[in-house]
C-alpha positions in Angstrom: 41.6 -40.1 36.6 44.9 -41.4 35.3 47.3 -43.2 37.3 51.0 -41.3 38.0 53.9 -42.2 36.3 56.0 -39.3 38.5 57.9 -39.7 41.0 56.3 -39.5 44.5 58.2 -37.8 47.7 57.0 -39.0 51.0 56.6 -36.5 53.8 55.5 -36.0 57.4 53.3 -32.6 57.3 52.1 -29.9 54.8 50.3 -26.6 55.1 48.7 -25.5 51.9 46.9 -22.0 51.8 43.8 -21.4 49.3 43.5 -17.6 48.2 41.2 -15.7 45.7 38.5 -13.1 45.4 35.7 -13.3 47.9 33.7 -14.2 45.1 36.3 -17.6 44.0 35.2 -19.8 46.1 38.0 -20.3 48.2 36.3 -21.5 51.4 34.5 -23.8 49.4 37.9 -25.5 48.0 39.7 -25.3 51.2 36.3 -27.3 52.6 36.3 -29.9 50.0 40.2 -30.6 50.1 39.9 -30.9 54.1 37.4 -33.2 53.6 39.3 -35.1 50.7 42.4 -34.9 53.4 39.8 -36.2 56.4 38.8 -39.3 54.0 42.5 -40.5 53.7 43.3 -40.7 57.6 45.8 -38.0 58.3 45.2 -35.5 61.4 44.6 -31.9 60.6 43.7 -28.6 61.1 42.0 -25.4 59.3 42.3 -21.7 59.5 39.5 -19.9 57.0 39.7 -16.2 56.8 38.0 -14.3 55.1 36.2 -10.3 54.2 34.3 -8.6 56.9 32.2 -6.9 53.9 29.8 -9.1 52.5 31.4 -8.4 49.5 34.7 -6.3 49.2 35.7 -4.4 46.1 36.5 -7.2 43.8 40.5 -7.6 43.5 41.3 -5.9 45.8 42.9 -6.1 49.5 40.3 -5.7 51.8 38.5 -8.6 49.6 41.0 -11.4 50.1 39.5 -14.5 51.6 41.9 -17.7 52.2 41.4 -21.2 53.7 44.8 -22.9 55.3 45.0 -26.4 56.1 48.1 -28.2 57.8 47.7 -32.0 57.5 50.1 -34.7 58.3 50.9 -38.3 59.6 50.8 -37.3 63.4 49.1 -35.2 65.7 48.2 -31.8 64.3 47.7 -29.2 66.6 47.4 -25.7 64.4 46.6 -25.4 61.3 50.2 -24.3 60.4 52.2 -21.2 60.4 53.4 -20.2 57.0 51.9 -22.1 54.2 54.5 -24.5 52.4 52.2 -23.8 49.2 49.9 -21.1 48.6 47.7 -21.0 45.5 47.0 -17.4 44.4 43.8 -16.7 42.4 44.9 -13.0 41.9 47.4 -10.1 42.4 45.5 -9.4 45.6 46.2 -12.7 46.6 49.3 -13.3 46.0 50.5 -9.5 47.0 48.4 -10.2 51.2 50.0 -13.7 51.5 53.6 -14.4 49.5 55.3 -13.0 52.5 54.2 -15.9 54.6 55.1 -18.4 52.4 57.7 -20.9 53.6 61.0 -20.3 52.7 61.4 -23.2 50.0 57.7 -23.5 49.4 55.8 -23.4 46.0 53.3 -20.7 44.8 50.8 -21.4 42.2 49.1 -18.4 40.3 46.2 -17.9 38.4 48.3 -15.7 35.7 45.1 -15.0 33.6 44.2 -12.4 36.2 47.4 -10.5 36.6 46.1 -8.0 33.9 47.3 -4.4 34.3 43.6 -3.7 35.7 44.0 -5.7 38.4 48.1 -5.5 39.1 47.2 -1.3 39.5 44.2 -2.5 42.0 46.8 -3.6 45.1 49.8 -1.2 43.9 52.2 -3.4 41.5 53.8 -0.8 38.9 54.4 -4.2 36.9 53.9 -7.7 37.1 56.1 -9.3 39.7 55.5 -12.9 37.9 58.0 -11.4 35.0 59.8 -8.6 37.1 62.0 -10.9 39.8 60.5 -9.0 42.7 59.8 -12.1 44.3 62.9 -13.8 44.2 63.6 -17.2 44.6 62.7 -18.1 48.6 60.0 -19.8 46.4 59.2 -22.1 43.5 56.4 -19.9 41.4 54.5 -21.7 39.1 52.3 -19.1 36.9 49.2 -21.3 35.4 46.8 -20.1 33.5 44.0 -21.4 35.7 40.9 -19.5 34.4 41.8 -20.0 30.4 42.5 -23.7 30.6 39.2 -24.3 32.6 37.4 -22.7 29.8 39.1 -24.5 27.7 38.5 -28.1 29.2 34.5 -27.2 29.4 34.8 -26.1 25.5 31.5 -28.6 25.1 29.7 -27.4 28.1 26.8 -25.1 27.5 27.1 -22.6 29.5 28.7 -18.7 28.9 32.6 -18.4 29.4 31.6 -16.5 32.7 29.9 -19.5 33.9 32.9 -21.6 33.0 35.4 -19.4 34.4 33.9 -19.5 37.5 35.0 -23.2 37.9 38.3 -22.2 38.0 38.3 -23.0 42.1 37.4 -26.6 40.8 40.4 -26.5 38.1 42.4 -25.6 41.4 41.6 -27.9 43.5 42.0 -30.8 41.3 45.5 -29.7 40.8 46.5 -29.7 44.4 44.6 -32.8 45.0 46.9 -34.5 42.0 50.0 -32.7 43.6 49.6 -34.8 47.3 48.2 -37.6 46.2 44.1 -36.7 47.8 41.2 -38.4 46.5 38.6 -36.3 44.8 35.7 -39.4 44.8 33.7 -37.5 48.0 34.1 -33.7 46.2 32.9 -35.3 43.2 29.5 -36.7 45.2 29.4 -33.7 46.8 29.3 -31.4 43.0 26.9 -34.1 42.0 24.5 -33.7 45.0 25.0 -29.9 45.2 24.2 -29.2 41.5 21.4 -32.2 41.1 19.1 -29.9 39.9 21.5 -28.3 37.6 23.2 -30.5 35.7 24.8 -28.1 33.6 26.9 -26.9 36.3 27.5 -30.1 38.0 29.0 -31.2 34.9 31.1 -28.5 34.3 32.5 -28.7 37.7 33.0 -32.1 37.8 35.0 -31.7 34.4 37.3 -28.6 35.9 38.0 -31.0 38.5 39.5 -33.8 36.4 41.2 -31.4 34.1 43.0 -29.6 37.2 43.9 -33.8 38.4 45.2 -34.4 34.6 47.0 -30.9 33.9 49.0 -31.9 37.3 49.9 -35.7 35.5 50.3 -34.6 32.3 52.5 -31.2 32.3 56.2 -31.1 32.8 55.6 -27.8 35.2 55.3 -30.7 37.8 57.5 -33.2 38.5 57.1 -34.5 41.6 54.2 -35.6 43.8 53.9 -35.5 47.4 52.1 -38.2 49.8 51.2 -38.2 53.4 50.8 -41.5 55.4 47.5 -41.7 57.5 48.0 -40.5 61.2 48.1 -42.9 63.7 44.8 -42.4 65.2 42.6 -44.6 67.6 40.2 -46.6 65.9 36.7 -45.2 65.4 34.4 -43.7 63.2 35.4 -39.7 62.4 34.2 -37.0 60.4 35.7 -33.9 60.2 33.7 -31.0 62.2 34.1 -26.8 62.6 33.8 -25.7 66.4 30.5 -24.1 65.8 29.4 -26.7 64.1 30.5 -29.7 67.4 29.1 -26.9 69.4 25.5 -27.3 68.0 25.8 -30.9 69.0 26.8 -30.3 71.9 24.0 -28.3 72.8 21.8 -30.9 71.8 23.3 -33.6 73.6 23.1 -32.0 76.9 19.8 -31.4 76.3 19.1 -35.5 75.0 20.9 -36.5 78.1 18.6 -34.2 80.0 15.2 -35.3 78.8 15.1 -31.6 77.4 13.6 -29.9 74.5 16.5 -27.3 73.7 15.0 -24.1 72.9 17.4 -21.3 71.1 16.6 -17.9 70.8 19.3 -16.0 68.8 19.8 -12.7 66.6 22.5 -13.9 63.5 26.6 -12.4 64.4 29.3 -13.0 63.1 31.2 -15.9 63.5 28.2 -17.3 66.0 25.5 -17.8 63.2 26.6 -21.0 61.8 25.5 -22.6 65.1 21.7 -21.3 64.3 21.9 -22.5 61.3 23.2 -26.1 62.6 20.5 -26.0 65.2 17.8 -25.1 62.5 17.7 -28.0 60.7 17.7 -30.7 63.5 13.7 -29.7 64.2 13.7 -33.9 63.8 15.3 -34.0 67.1 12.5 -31.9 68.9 15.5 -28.5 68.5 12.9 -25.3 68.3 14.9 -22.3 67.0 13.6 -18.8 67.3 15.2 -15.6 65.3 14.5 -13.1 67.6 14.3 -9.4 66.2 17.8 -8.2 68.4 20.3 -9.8 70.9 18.1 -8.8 73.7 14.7 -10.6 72.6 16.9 -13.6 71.6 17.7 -14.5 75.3 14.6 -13.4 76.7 13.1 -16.2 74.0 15.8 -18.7 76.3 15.3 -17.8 79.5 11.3 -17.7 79.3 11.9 -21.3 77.8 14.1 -22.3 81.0 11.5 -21.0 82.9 8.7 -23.5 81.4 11.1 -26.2 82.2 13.1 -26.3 78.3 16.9 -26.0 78.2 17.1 -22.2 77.4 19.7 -21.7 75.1 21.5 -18.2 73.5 24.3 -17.9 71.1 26.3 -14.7 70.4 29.6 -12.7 69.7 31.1 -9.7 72.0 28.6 -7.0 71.0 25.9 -9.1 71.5 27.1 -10.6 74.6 27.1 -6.8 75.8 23.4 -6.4 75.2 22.8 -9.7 76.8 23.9 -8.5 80.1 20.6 -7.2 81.7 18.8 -10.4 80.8 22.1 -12.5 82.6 21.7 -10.3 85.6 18.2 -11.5 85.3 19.0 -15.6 85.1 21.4 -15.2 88.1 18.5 -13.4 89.9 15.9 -16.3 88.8 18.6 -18.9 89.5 17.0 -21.0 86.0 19.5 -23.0 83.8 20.9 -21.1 80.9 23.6 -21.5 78.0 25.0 -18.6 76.3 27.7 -19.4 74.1 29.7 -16.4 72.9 31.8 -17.0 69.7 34.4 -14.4 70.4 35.6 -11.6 67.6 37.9 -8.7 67.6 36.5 -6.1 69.0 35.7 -3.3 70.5 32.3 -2.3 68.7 32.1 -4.2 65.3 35.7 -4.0 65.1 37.0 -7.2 63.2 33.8 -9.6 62.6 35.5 -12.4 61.0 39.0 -12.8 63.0 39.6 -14.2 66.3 40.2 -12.7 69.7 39.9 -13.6 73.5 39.0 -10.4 75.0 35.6 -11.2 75.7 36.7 -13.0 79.2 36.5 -10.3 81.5 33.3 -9.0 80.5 32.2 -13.2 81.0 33.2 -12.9 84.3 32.3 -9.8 85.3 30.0 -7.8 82.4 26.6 -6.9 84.9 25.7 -4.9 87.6 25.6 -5.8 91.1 27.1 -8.8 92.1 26.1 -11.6 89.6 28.7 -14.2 89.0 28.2 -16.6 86.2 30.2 -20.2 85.2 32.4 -19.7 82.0 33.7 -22.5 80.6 36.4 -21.9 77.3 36.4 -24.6 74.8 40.1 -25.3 74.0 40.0 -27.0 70.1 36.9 -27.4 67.4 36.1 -30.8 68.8 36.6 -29.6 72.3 33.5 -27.5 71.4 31.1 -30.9 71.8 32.8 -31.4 75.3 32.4 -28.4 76.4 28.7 -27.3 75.2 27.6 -30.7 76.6 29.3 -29.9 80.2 28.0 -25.9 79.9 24.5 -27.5 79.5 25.0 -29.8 82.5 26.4 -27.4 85.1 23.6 -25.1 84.4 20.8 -27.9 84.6 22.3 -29.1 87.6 23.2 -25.8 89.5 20.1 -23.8 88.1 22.5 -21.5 86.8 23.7 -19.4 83.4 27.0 -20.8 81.7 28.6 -18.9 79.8 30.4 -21.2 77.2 33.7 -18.9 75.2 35.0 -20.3 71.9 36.3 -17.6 69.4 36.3 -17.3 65.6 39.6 -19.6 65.2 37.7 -22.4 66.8 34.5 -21.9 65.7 35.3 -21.5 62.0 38.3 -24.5 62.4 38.0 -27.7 61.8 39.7 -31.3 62.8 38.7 -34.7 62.7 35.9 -36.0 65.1 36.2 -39.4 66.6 32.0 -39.8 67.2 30.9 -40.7 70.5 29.0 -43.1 71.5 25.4 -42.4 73.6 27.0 -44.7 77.0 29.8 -42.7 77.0 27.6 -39.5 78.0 26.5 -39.0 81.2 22.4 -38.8 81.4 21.4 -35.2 83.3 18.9 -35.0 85.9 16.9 -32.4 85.5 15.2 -33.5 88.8 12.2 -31.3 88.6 10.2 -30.2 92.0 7.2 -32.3 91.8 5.5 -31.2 95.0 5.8 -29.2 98.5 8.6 -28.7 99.9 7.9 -26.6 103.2 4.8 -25.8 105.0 3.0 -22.1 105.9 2.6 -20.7 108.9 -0.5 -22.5 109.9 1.1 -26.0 108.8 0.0 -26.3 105.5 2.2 -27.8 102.4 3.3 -25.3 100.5 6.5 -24.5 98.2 9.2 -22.5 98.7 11.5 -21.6 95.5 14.5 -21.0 97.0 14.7 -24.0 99.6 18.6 -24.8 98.3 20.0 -28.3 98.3 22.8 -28.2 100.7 25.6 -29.1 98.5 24.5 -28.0 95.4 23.1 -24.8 96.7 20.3 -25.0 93.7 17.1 -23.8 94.2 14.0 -26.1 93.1 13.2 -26.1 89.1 9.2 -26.1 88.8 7.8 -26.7 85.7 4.7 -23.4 85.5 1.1 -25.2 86.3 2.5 -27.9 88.3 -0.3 -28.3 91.0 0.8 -26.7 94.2 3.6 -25.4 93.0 2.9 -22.1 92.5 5.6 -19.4 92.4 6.9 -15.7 91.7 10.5 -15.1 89.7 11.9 -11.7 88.8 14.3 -9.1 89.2 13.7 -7.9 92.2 15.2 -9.6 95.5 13.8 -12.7 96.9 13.6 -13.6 100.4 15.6 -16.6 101.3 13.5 -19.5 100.8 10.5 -18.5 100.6 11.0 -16.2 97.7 8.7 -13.1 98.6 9.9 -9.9 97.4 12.4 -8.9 99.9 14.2 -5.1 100.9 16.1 -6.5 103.8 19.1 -5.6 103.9 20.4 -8.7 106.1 18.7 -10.8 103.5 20.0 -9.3 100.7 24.1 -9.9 102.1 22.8 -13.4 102.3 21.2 -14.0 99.4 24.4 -12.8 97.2 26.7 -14.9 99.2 24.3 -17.9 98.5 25.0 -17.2 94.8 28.0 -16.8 95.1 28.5 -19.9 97.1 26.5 -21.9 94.1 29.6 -20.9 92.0 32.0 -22.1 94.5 30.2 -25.2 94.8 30.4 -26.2 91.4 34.2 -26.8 91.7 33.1 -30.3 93.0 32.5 -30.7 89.6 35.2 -29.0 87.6 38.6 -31.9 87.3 41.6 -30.5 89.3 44.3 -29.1 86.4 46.5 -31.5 84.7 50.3 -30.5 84.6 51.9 -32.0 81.7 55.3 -32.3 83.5 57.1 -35.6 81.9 60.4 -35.5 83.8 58.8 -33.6 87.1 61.8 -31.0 86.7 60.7 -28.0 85.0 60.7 -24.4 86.5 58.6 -23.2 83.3 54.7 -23.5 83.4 53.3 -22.5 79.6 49.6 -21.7 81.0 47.3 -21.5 78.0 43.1 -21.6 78.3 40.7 -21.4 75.5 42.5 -21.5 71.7 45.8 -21.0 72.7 46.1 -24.6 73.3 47.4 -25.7 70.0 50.0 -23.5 69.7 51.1 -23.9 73.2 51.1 -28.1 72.9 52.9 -27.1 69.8 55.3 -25.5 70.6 56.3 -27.3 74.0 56.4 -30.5 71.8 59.3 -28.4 69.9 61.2 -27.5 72.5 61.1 -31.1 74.0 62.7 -32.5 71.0 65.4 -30.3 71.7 65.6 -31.5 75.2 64.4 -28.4 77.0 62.3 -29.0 80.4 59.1 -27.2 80.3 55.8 -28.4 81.8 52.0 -27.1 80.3 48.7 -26.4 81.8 45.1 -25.6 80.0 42.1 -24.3 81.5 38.8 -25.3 80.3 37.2 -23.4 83.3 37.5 -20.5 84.4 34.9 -19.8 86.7 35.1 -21.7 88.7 38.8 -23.0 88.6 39.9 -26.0 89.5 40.4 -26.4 93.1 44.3 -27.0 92.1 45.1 -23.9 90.2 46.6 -22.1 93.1 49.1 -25.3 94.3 50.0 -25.5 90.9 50.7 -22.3 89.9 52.7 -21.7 93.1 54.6 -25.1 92.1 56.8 -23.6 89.3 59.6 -20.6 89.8 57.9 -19.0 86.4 54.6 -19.1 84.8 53.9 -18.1 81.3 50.4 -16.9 79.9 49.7 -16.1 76.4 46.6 -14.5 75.6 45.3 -12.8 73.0 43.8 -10.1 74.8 46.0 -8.0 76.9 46.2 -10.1 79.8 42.7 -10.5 81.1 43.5 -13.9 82.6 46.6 -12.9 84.0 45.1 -10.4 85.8 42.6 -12.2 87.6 45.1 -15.1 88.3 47.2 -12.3 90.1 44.4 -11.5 92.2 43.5 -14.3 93.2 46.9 -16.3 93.8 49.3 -13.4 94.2 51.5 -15.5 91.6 53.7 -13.3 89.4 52.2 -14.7 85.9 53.9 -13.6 82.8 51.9 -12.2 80.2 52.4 -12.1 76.6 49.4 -10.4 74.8 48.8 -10.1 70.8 45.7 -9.0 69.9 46.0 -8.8 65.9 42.6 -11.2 64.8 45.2 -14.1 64.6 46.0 -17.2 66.1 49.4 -17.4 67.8 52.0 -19.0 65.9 54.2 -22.1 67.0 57.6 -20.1 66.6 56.0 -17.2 68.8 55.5 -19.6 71.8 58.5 -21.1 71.1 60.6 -17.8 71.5 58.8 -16.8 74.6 59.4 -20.3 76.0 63.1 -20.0 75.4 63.4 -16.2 76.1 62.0 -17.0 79.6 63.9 -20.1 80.4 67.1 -17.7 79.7 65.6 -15.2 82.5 65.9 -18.7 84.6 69.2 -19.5 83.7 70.8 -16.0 84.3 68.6 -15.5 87.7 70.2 -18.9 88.8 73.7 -17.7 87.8 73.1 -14.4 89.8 72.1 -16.1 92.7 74.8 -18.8 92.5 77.2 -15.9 92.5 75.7 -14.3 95.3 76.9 -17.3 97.5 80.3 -17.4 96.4 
């Protein structure tokens, strides 16, 4: 591609927005320019939305789908609020997004589609390219995308449909010009993709070097942007989604364990793309199972934990609901179990493919009787690794079900990866009951399956036709230790208080919260857990800058929570919790601690933003200020 001869504007961070038609490939050019971004070394994050319908009415509303991406020279920790560019495939596009453009920013439309057809589909009486209704909070730049791809692919046999359709490619190459990104990895990618269509391939490839060249070449353009690399630690990265780092996860934890991991899961929205992760690593001994509903697909996992496998289960809220008879039943069997539920806005099939975190108290509490299970809450896409690996060792170790919460935002989101290496993973001891562990009543070895070990409180894992080790599990309540069906009433208080102890125990386990508090002096605690963390870090890294006090907290579990949470929560005259549920957390932090948390609750499908934190930060520091002044005038 030819080399600039325009001028080139440094800067420190951008947030460019890809929208279009369900059917234009938008997700496909957001992924290729995060991975063009990942290749040069800057930090980033993504946001892909898109269509609950497999396919919406084309050109209309309901069928937008976009992909954001915020990349910069430092540590990026959302993946941006408003879009500084947005590149609109269609009146649809433009008319769901051009309100959360930047003031200042730059919108680039695909004119060729802003026919009177489509201008009537989302309510424009005329077209607002020509009619000023979009006045000048942004530079709009009105290309012609889908007529000057045909036109570069004018040798190219293929039908002006097919040509069209590289349009995306025509995009992306322009935007790729315009911030000086690479296209040498999207290029492999075309040429690996369409190998066994070389037609396409070339056509692609071509719409991609015409979009690079109309970008040099026109005088619609004339400036270029560039974006140092971030300082990063040195190491080998990729870029990775959360349901994708979650997939390794699992199989690490099961590596590290000597395990075969065993999945049996019914496809959900946004969960699936972990099935379809796991599905292909067969190499690494992964069996996957698509079971016929959600409640097959963890009985296929728990029969597995049960002949000594690392029974795993992956979800979303409606599915997590049917799950709940067959989690009553690991707590009763006390066998290792992962569930991972990929959380969605809800209730009932409510909003598929947005984000929510209101899955948390049916986590904690969603099954009869008294059945507690550990959650753990990833906090970021690569946090997903860290904590899939973890959920996998607290339930080998404690003989337990995990419940591991991530949500659309982090499962569909991306950032770059620095690998691991294998030593820097903890092995898992599966430490399988290989003989006797009591004797009968006439003095003869025999096993008992729930003999605990005293700290853990985890009751012997035997592996099914292990020589004298033969043993009963169901629903119905064991006796203490022996594990004969049981009706006693004395035995059943105590064998609910040792589950419930097994929970409490595993807070030897879980690290004690970490306050970031640099000066020691704040009276603010911003309390975040699960995906609120990169807003929150966000926006206390603002307000910092400004030379406001404010100290943050995450937590990564929540049952059980760190031995700390009370000391710390009682440590601050306010404490802050946004959720995106209506307070769940807050409500069982109240409980427990009797601390007067402050909730603020959106539950919209959407991430918070940086500027919403920010004004609750300063709103509530302001309740500070004026209760110090009140009390300061109390002693005059």
């Amino acid at each position: 591609m030819s080399t600039t001869t325009k001028e080139i504007r440094k800067t420190v961070r951008v947030a460019v927005r890809f929208a279009g038609d369900s059917g234009d490939g938008m997700q496909l050019t957001g992924d290729r320019f995060t991975s063009d971004t990942a290749s040069v070394g800057n930090d980033l994050a993504t946001l892909p939305s898109y269509p609950s319908e497999i396919r919406a009415p084309q050109g209309t509303l309901l069928g937008v789908s976009s992909f954001q991406l915020q990349f910069g020279d430092h540590a990026i920790m959302t993946p941006g609020d408003n879009p500084d560019v947005l590149v609109a495939m269609n009146p649809a596009a433009l008319k769901a997004n051009v309100r959360e453009v930047k003031k200042g920013g730059t919108i680039i439309v695909n004119s060729d589609d802003f026919t009177k057809r489509n201008l009537a589909k989302v309510g424009y009486a005329s077209n607002p390219l020509e009619d000023g209704s979009l006045g000048d909070s942004a530079t709009i730049h009105a290309v012609p995308l889908a007529s000057l791809t045909i036109e570069a692919l004018a040798d190219c046999d293929l039908t002006k449909k097919e040509k069209e359709r590289a349009k995306n490619m025509f995009a992306l190459g322009l935007i790729s010009w315009l911030f000086s990104r690479p296209t040498d990895s999207t290029r492999m990618f075309l040429e690996q993709k369409f190998s066994k269509r070389p037609e396409i391939m070339k056509a692609n490839v071509l719409a991609l070097e015409a979009g690079w060249n109309y970008g040099e070449n026109t005088e619609v353009f004339a400036v270029r942007y560039e974006v140092e690399p971030a300082d990063m630690p040195a190491g080998t990265y990729r870029n990775v989604t959360g349901n994708t780092a979650t997939a390794y996860g699992l199989v690490m934890g099961a590596h590290r364990a000597g395990l075969q991991l065993v999945l049996g899961s019914y496809p959900i929205t946004p969960a699936t793309d972990i099935f379809h992760v796991l599905a292909r690593l067969k190499r690494l001994g992964v069996m996957t199972l698509q079971a016929e509903d959600e409640i097959s697909g963890i009985g296929f996992a728990l029969g597995a934990s049960f002949a000594g496998k690392l029974g795993v289960t992956t979800t979303s809220g409606p599915g997590l609901c049917l799950k709940s008879e067959f989690l009553g039943l690991a707590v009763s069997t006390e066998l290792p179990l992962v569930v991972v539920n990929v959380q969605r806005g809800g209730p009932s099939t409510g909003l598929p493919t947005k984000t929510e975190q209101a899955d948390l108290l049916q986590a904690l509490y969603g099954r009869n009787g008294e059945a507690p299970v550990a959650v753990i809450a990833a906090q970021s896409p690569v946090d997903c690794f860290n904590a899939a690996y973890e959920a996998c060792a607290i339930a080998i170790k404690y003989r337990h079900p995990v419940i591991l919460l991530t949500d659309g935002y982090l499962g569909n989101g991306s950032e770059p990866w620095q690998l691991p290496t294998l030593d820097d993973i903890p092995a898992i001891d599966p430490d399988f009951a290989t003989g006797p562990n009591a004797v009968d009543d006439l003095g003869n070895p025999t096993f008992h399956p729930y003999k605990r070990d005293e700290k853990t409180m985890a009751r012997p894992w035997a592996i099914p036709g292990t020589p004298g080790l033969q043993h009963r599990l169901g629903g119905l309540e064991k006796a203490d230790g022996t594990g004969a069906l049981s009706h006693d009433s004395a035995n059943h208080m105590k064998m609910t208080a040792l589950r419930q102890a097994k929970i409490d125990a595993m807070a030897d386990d879980v690290p004690l919260l970490e306050v970031d508090d640099p000066s020691g002096e704040a009276e603010l605690l911003m309390l975040g857990w699960g995906s609120t963390y990169g807003p929150i870090a966000a926006a206390v890294r603002n307000v910092r800058e400004e030379g406001i006090k404010v100290a943050r907290a995450h937590l990564r579990y929540i049952n059980p929570l760190p031995k700390n949470t009370g000391e710390v929560l009682r440590r601050y005259k306010m404490v802050v919790l946004p959720e995106m549920n209506l307070g769940q957390l807050a409500l069982v932090l109240r409980g427990m601690f009797l601390v007067d948390i402050k909730s603020h609750n959106l539950v919209r499908g959407l991430p918070f933003t940086v500027p919403e934190i920010t004004d609750f930060i300063k709103q509530h520091l302001a309740e500070i200020d004026e209760a110090h002044v009140a009390a300061d005038s109390q002693e005059v």
